[in-house]
C-alpha positions as CSV (number, residue, x, y, z in Angstrom):
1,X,-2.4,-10.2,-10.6
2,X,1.6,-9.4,-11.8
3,X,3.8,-8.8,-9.4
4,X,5.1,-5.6,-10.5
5,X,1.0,-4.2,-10.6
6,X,2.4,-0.8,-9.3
7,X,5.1,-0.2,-12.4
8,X,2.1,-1.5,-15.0
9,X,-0.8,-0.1,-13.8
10,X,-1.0,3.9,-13.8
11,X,-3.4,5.0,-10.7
12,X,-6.2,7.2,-12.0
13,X,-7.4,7.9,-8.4
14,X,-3.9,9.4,-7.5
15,X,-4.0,12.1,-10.4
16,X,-7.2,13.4,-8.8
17,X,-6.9,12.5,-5.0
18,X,-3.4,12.6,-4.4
19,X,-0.6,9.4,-3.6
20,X,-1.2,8.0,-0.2
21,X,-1.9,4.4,0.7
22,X,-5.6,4.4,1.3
23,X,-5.5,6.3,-2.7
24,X,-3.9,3.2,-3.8
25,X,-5.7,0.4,-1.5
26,X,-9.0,1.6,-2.5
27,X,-8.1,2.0,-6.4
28,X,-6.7,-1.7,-6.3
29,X,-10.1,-2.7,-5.3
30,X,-11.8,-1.2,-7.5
31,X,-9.8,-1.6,-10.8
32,X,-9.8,-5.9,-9.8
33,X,-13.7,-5.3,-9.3
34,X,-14.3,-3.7,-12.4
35,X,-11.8,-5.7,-14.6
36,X,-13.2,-8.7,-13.0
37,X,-16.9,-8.3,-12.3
38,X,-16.0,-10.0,-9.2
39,X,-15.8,-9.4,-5.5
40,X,-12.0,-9.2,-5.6
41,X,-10.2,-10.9,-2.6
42,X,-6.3,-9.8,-1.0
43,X,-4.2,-10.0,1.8
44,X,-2.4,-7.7,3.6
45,X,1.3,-9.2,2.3
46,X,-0.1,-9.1,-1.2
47,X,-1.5,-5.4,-1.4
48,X,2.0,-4.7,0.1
49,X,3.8,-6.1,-2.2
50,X,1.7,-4.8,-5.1
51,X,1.4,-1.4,-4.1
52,X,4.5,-1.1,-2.8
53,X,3.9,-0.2,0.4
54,X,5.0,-1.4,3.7
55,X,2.8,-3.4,5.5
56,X,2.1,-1.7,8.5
57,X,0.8,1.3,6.0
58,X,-1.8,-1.3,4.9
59,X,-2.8,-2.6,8.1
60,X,-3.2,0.5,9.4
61,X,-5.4,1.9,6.3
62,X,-7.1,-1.9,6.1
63,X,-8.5,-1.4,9.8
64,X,-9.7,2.3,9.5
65,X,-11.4,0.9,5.6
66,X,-13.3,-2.3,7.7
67,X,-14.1,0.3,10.6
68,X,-16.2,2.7,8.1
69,X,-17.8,-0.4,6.5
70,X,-16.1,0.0,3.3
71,X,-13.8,-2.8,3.5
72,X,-14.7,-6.5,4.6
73,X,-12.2,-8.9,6.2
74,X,-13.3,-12.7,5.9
75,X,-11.3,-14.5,8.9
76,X,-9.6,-18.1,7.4
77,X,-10.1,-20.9,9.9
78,X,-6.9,-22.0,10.6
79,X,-4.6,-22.9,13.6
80,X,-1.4,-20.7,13.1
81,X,-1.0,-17.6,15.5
82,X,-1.2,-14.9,13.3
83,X,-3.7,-16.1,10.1
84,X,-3.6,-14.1,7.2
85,X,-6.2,-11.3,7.0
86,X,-8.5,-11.6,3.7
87,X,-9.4,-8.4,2.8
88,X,-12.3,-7.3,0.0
89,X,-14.1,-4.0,-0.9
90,X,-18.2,-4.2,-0.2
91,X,-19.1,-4.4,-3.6
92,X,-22.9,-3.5,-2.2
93,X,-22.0,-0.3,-0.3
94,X,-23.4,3.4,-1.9
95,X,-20.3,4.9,-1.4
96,X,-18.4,1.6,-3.3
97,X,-20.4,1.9,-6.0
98,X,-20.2,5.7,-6.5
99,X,-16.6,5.0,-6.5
100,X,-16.8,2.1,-9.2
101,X,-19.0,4.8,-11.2
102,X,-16.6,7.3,-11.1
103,X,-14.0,5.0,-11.8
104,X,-15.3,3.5,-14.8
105,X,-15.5,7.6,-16.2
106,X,-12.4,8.2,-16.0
107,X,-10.3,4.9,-16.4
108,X,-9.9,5.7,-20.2
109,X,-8.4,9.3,-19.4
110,X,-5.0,9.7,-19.8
């Protein structure tokens, strides 16, 4: 994923739903999912810098996305203090995949 994802990258999701962070977060997860066909993985640091947002935005919209079941957060084994928190979209959830759906409809809109 580029670094400047945000400047390349024009948010379908936004158009519709409006610009806030869980918008973005949630359309980054689904774009990697759909361009990949994989269970996309990403850390709080990364969707930050990405989505150019600050990080306690994402935290904040990360932890209400894992409460609801939407989100998943794998925990790394590891001995630092503060690990980083690996963050994916349940690819297996109704509500994901209605979202994937609708997605895939209107990515080719301009």
């Amino acid at each position: 994923m580029s670094a400047d994802f945000s400047d390349d990258y024009s948010f379908r999701f936004i158009r519709i739903f409006g610009n806030t962070p869980r918008i973005k977060i949630l359309e980054f997860f689904v774009y990697l999912y759909d361009k990949t066909g994989k269970q996309p993985w990403s850390y709080i640091s990364q969707l930050s810098r990405l989505l150019k947002l600050s990080k306690s935005s994402v935290k904040k919209v990360i932890d209400s996305l894992i409460y609801e079941n939407i989100l998943i957060e794998k925990k790394i084994e590891t001995h630092a203090k503060h690990p980083k928190r690996n963050i994916s979209i349940k690819t297996n959830k109704p509500i994901v995949l209605e979202l994937l759906e609708f997605y895939r409809k209107i990515k080719h809109l301009s």
